[in-house]
C-alpha positions in Angstrom: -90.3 -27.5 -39.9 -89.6 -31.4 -40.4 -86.4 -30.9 -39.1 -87.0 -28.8 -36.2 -89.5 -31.8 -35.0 -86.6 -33.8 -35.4 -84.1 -31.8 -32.9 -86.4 -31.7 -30.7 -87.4 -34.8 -30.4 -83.7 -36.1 -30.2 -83.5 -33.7 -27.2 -85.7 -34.7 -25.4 -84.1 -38.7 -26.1 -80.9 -37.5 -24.3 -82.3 -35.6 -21.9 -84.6 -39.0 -20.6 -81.7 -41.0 -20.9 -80.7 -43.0 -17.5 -76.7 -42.6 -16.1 -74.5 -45.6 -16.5 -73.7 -47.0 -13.3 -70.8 -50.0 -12.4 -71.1 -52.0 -9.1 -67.9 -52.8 -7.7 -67.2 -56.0 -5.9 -66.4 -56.9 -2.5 -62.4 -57.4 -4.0 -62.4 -54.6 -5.9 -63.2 -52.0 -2.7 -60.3 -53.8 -0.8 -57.9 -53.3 -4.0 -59.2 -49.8 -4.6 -58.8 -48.7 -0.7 -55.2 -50.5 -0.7 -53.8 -49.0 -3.8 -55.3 -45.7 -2.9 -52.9 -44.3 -0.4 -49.9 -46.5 -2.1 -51.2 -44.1 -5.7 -51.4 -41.1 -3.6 -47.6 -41.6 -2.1 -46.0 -42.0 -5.1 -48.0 -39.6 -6.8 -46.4 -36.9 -3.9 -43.1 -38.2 -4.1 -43.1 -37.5 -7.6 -44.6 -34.4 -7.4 -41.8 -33.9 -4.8 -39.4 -35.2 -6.6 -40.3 -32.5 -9.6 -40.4 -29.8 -7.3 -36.9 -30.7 -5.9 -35.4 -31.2 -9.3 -36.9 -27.6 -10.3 -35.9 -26.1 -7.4 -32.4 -27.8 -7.8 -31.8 -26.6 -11.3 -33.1 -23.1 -10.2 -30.6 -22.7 -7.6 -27.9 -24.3 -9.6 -27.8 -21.8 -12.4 -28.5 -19.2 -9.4 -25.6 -20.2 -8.1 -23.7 -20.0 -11.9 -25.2 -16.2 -12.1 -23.8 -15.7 -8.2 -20.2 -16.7 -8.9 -20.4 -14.7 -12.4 -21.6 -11.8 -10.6 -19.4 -12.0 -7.7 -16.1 -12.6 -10.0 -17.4 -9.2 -12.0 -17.7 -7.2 -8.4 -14.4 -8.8 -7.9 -12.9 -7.7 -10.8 -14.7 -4.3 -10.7 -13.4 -3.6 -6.9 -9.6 -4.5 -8.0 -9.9 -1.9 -10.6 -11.7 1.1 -8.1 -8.3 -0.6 -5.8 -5.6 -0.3 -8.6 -7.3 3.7 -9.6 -7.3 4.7 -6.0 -3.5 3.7 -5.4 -2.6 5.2 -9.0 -4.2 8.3 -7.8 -2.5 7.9 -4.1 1.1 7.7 -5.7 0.7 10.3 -8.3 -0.5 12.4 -4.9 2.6 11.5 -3.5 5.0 12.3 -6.7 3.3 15.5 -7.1 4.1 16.3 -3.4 8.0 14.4 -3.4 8.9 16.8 -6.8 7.9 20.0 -5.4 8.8 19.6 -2.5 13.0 18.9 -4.5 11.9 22.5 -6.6 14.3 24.7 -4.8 17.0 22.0 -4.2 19.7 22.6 -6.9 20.5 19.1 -7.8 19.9 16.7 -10.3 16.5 15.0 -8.7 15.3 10.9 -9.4 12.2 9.6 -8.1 12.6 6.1 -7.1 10.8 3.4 -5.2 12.0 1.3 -2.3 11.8 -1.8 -3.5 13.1 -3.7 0.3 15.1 -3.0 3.3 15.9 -4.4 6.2 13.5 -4.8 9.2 16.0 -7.3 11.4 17.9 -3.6 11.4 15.5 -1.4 12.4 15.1 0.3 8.4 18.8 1.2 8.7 19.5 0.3 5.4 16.4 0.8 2.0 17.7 -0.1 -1.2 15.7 1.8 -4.2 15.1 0.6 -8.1 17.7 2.9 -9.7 21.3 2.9 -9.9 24.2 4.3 -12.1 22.5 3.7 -15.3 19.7 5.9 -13.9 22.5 8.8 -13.4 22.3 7.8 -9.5 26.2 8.5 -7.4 27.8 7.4 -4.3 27.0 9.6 -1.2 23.9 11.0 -3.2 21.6 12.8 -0.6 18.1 11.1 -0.7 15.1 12.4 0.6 11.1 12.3 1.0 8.3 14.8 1.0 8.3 14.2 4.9 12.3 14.7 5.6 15.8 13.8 5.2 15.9 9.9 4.6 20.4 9.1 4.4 22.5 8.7 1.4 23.3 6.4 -0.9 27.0 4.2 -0.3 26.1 0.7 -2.3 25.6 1.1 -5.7 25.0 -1.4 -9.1 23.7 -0.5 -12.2 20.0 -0.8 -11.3 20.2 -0.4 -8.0 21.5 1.7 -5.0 21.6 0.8 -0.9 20.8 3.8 1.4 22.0 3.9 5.0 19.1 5.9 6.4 19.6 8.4 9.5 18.4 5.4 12.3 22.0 4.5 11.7 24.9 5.3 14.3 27.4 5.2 11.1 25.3 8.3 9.6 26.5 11.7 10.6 24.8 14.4 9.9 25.9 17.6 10.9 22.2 19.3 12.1 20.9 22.8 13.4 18.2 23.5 16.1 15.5 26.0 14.0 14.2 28.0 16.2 17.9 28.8 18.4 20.4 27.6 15.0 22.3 25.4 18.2 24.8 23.1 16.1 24.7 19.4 16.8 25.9 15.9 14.9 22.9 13.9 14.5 23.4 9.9 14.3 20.9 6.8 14.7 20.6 6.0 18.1 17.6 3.5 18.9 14.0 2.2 18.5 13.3 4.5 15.6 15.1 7.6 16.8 18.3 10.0 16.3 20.4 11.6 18.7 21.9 15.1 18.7 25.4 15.0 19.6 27.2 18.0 21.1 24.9 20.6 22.0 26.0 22.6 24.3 24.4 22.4 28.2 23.1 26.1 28.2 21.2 26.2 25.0 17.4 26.4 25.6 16.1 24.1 23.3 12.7 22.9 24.1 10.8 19.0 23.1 9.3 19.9 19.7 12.1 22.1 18.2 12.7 21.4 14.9 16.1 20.3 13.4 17.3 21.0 10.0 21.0 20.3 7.7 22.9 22.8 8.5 24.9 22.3 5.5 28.0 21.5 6.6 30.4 19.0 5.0 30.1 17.6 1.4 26.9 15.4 1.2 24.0 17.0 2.8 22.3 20.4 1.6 21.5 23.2 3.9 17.7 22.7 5.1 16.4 19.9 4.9 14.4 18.7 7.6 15.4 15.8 10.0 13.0 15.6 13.0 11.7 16.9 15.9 13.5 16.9 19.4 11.2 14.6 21.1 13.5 14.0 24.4 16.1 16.3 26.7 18.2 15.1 29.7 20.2 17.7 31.5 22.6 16.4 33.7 23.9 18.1 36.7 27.4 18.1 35.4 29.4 18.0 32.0 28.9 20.7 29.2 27.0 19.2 26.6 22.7 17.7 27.2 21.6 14.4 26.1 19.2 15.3 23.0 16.8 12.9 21.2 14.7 13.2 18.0 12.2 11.0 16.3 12.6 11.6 12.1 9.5 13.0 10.3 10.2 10.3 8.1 8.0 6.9 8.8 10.2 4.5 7.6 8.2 1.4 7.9 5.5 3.2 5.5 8.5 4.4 3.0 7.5 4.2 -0.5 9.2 6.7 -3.2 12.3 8.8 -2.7 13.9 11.3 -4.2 17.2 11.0 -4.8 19.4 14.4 -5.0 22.5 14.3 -7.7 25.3 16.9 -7.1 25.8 17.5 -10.9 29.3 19.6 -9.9 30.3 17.1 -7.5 33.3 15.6 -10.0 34.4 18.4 -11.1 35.2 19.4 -7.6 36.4 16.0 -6.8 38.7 16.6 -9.6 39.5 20.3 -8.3 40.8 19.1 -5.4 42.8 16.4 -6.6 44.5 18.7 -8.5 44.8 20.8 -5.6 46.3 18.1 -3.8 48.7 17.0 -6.5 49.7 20.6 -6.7 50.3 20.8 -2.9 52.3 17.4 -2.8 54.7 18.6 -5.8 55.5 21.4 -4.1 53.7 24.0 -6.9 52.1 26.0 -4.5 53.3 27.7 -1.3 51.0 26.7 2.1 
């Protein structure tokens, strides 16, 4: 009971107590209105200053997680880059050995490793040479069509002259008619068909093939297209272009065709030859 007098009367104490108030001086207003808006500037400036630094920092390891991230996409897009051309040139193996299945030759797949632009891909040099099993005058090809042969050679590497040169003969057959021709490199990415007689019908489109004739170039293989015909009014033979299925500015593997019996014929016909020149055998 004593106690709860007490409380109460200490309650009602506080609650009757008057507020503390300070006057300020005339000086004091001037100060206080003076420093106020100098307090308040600096107060934003710092609070700016905070936000910047924040904001700063923020965008700084942003910018860390940005280059991370971009250098993994990077990485990542290299990689979908490096499957898709893996996948690309296994298409084009796949495509370049069966398309050698019925040839019956020894068959390499090499690459082009350069050639020559300032001649007009006359010439392609490939990564394999004689230590690869590669000859002189072996017939290389491409899924598309007939590509040249190969007359430079080294242990690791071989130089094709392709059909865009005028040195390359290849003795050629019209498909559709079997017309006879020599085919040779003639211009701005074509070949010209040599010798065809006046009065054969060929037509633009026709396509020409190896006929097979001679010691280098199996019977079949294709060459190109006639793309251009001039008939004169006189002589006895018609001026016969063809553009090559081959695109020789987008060559990339080759396969190169190996005559496995070609020395021992070589060697027949020395014999042959010796025989002939001593007399041994009657002509």
């Amino acid at each position: 009971m004593i106690n709860s007098i007490i409380l109460a009367i200490s309650l009602y104490g506080m609650s009757q107590r008057d507020y503390v108030f300070q006057k300020t001086s005339i000086a004091e207003r001037v100060i206080i209105d003076l420093m106020a808006p100098v307090q308040t500037f600096v107060t934003g400036v710092q609070e700016g200053m905070s936000s910047y630094v924040e904001h700063y920092v923020a965008n700084l390891n942003a910018s860390k997680e940005n280059k991370v991230l971009k250098s993994k996409i990077s990485d990542l897009q290299n990689e979908v880059f490096s499957y898709q051309e893996a996948v690309k040139e296994s298409d084009r193996l796949r495509e370049l050995i069966n398309y050698g299945e019925n040839l019956e030759r020894k068959k390499i797949v090499a690459r082009v490793v350069s050639w020559d632009s300032a001649d007009d891909y006359k010439v392609v040099r490939i990564n394999k040479g004689l230590k690869n099993g590669i000859k002189l005058q072996s017939v290389v090809t491409s899924a598309e069509g007939l590509v040249g042969y190969v007359y430079r050679l080294t242990d690791h590497f071989a130089d094709v002259i392709t059909i865009l040169d005028a040195n390359n003969r290849v003795d050629g057959v019209v498909e559709r008619l079997r017309s006879h021709g020599v085919v040779e490199g003639y211009s701005r990415g074509r070949c010209i068909m040599k010798y065809v007689n006046r009065t054969e019908p060929i037509i633009l489109n026709d396509m020409v093939l190896t006929a097979g004739l001679g010691n280098v170039y199996p019977k079949g293989l294709k060459i190109g297209y006639i793309s251009r015909i001039e008939r004169e009014s006189y002589g006895i033979t018609q001026h016969v272009e063809i553009t090559p299925l081959v695109n020789f500015s987008k060559l990339e593997e080759v396969l190169v065709l190996v005559h496995e019996q070609e020395e021992h014929k070589q060697l027949e016909w020395r014999a042959l030859d010796e025989q002939l020149n001593s007399g041994e055998v009657k002509r």
